[in-house]
N, C-alpha and C positions, 0 to 999 in steps of 0.2 A: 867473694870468699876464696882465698887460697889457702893451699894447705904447702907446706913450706919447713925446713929443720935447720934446727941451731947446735952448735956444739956446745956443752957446758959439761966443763972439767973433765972433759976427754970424753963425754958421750953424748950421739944423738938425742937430740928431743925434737921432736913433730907434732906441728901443731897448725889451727886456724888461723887466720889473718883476715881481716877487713873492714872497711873504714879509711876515710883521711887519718895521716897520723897526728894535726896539727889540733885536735879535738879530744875531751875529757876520753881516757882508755880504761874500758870492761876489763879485767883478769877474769875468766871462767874459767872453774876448777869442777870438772867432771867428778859423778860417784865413782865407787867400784863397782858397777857395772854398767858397763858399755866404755867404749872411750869419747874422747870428745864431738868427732862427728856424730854420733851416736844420741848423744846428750844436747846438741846445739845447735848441731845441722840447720836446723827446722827455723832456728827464729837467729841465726847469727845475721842474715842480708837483714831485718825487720833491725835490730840493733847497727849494724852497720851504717844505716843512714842517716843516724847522728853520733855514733860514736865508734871509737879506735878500740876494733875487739882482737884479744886475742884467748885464745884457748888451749892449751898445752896434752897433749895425751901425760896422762902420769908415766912415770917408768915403768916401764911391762907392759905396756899398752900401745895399738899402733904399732909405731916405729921407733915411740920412746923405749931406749937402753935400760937394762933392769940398774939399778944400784947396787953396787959391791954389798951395803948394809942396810937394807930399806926399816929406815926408823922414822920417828917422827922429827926427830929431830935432823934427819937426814933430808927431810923431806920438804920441811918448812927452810932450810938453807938454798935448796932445788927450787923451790920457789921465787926466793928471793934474786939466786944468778938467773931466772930466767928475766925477771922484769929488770935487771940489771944490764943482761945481755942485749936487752931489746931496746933499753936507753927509755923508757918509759916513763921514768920520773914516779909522780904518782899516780897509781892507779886504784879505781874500785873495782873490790876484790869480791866477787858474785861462787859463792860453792853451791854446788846440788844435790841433795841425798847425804852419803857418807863423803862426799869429797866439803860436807861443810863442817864436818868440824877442823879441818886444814887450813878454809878457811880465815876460820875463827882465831884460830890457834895463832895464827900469820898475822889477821888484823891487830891482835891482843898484842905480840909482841913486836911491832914494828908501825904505830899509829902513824912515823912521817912516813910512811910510804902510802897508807890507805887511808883516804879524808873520810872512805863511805863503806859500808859491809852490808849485801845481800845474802838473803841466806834462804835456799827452798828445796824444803820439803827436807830439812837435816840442818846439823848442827849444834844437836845437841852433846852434853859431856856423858860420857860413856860412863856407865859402872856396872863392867863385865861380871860375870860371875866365873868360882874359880875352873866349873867344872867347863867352862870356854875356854877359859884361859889354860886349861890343862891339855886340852882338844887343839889349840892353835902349838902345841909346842909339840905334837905328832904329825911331820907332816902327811902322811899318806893321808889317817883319817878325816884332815884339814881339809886336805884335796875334795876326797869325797863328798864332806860336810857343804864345799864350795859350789862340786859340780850340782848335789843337790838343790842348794839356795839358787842356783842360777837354772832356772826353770821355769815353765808357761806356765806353773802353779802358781810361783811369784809373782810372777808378770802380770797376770790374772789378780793376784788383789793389788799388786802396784796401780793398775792402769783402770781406768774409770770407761775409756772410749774405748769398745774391744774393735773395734775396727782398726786399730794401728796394729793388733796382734796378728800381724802377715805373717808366714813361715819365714821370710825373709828378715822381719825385725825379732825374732824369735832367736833363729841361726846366727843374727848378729850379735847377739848379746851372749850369748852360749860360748861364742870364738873368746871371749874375754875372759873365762872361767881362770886361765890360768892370772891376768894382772888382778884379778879379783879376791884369789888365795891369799898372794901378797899383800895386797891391799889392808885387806882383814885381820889376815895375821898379826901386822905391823901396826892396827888397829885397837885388839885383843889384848896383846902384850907390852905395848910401848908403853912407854912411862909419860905421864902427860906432864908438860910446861905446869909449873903452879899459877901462870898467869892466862889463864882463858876466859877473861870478862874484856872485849873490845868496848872500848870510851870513846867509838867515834859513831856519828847516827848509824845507825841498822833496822835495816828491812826484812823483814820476816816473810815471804810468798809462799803458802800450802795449797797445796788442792785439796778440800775441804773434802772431796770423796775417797781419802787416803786410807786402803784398809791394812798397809803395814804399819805407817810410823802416821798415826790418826792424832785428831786436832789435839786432842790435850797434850800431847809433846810436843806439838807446836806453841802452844800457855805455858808449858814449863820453861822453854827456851825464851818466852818474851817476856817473863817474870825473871830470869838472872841474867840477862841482859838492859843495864839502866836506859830508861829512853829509850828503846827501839819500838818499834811500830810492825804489830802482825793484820796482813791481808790476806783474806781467805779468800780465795777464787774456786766459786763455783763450779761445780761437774767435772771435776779435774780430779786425778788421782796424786799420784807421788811424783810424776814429770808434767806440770801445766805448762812448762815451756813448749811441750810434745800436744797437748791437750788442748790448750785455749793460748797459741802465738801471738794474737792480736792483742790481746789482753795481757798479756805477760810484756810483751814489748812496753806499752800503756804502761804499766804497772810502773815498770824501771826508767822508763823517761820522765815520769812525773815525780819518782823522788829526787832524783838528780837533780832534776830541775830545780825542783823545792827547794836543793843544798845549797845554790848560788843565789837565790834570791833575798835582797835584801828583809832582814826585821825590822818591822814598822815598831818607832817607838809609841808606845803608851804616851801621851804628854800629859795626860788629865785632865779634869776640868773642860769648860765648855769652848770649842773653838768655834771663831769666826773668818770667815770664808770670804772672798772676795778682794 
């Protein structure tokens, strides 16, 4: 795994790398909170050893540059020149938390780019309410609302294994407070695409121990999404990629795989062998 930056449209972005390039390529798109080390560290080598990952810090994050106008629509374009810049062709596009309804948003409106969409522990469509949306258009109080959410109170019903709850992975998440204002903000207020139903298979992976965003938001995302398929993974909170690696790795190697393997026809009737 390296960590590595590209110029796009005159600003830094920093991001993971790993993998042969000549093999199916991962897009992971980090929540708002944490950045992608953060969020991927843990199981990018377990991914790596069959496939071309890459993971981009958002802007405001890392070393990724903020954007002149951090919209959604800014943001799903940003997307787009980074898998452009990187010559990637197509890839599947994996979000986690709130970096899945990006996404989503991304699969929906660009199906040749993304044959496949994972989606964990997020992704679903928002419907803010106004007295949020009135909160995100003050920034000081936004701030505070931010630095609040980002918190071991959080963390604490985010995560299921309190053993990852080190001062260290704590203080890491806390340093992101400010790409996470943004993040939300741009979240809050953006205006959403009319098109966020992706028409290519989708994966659904939650940690079934999730006491922020709990399994019936994960039903409701795999009931307005046609065809996808929800995996619940055991003893896991809202990061099982952090929680159960081995299994999450599992998880993602085996739909993929699924995707390339041929459909057996139906022929009917009785067949004879031999």
């Amino acid at each position: 795994m390296e960590t590595k930056t590209v110029l796009l449209d005159g600003l830094n972005v920093s991001y993971l790398e790993a993998g042969e390039t000549n093999v199916k390529t991962l897009l992971l798109l980090h929540g708002a909170l944490g950045d992608a080390r953060w969020h991927w560290g843990e199981v990018i080598p377990a991914l790596g050893e069959t496939f071309h990952v890459l993971a981009p810090d958002w802007p405001g994050y890392g070393s990724s540059q903020k954007l002149p106008h951090m919209t959604i629509e800014s943001l799903l374009h940003w997307i787009k020149t980074f898998v452009d810049a990187k010559e990637a062709g197509q890839v599947v596009v994996m979000g986690s938390s709130n970096g899945g309804l990006p996404a989503r948003l991304f699969t929906a409106a660009n199906p040749s780019y993304v044959p496949a969409l994972i989606l964990v522990n997020g992704g679903g469509v928002p419907d803010s309410s106004p007295m949020l949306s009135l909160l995100a258009k003050i920034p000081g109080l936004f701030k505070l609302f931010s630095r609040t959410t980002v918190s071991q109170t959080t963390l604490e019903r985010m995560i299921s294994n309190k053993e990852l709850l080190t001062p260290e992975f704590i203080q890491d998440s806390r340093e992101t407070a400010s790409g996470f204002s943004g993040f939300m903000r741009m979240l809050v207020t953006g205006s959403l695409p009319k098109n966020h139903t992706p028409m290519v298979p989708t994966l659904i992976l939650w940690g079934a121990n999730d006491q922020y965003t709990p399994l019936d938001e994960a039903k409701a995302i795999h009931k307005s999404i046609p065809g996808s398929q929800l995996v619940e993974i055991a003893e896991c909170g809202h990061f099982p990629q952090l929680e159960a690696q081995d299994v999450f790795a599992w998880q993602v190697n085996q739909f993929i795989t699924n995707l390339t393997k041929p459909t057996r026809r139906n022929l009917g009737g009785p067949q004879i062998l031999g």
